[in-house]
C-alpha positions in Angstrom: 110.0 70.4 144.4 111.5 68.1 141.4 113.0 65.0 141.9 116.1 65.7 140.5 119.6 63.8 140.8 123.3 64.7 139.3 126.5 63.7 138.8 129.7 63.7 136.8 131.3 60.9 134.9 134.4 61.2 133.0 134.6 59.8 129.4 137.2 57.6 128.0 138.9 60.9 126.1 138.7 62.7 129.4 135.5 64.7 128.7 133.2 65.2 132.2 129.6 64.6 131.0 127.0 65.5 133.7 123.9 63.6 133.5 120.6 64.7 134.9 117.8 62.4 135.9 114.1 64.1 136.9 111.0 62.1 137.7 108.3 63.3 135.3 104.5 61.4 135.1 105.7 58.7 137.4 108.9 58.2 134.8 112.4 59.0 134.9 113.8 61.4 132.2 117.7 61.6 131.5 119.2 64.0 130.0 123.4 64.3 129.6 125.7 67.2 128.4 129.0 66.9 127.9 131.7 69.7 128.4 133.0 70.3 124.7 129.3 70.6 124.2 126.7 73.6 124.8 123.1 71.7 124.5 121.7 69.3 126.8 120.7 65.6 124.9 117.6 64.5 125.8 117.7 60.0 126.1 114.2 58.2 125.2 115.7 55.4 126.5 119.0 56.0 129.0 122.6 54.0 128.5 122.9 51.3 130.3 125.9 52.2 132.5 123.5 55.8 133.3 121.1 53.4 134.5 123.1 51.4 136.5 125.2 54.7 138.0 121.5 55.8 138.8 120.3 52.8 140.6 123.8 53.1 142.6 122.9 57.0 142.9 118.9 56.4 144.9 120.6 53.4 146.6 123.1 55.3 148.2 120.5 58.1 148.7 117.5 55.2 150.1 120.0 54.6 152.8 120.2 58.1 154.0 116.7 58.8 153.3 117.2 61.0 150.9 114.9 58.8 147.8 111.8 56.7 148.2 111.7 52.6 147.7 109.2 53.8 144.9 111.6 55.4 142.8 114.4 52.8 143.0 111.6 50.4 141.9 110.5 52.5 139.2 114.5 52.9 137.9 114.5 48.8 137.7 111.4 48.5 135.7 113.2 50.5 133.2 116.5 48.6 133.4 114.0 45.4 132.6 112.3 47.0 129.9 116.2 47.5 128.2 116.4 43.7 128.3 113.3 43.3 126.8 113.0 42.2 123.6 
């Protein structure tokens, strides 16, 4: 079974955008459609406010079991490596 999480945001002009997030090769992949829009977008490297709704997303999830330790740590490594230079 894929590691998959989902949800909904709505866009400052109202749009929903879901945005997909599935653990490939020990590495979390985003993707994000909008509803005015028919093709998924594919992110190399995630927004920051997808990252941070994500790490709220397994938190919540952690505490009812429902994601490993592993993958939350895995979701900050890539919040540091945004603050990289």
């Amino acid at each position: 079974m894929r590691n998959c999480h989902a949800w909904t945001v709505r866009e400052e002009d109202q749009v929903k955008r879901e945005i997909r997030v599935t653990k490939e090769a020990s590495r979390w992949r985003f993707q994000s459609k909008r509803a005015d829009v028919e093709s998924w977008t594919y992110h190399e490297k995630p927004l920051e406010a997808d990252l941070l709704l994500f790490l709220d997303v397994l938190e919540r999830k952690y505490s009812r079991r429902r994601a490993s330790f592993g993958d939350i740590t895995l979701a900050k490594q890539m919040l540091a490596e945004l603050h990289a230079p």
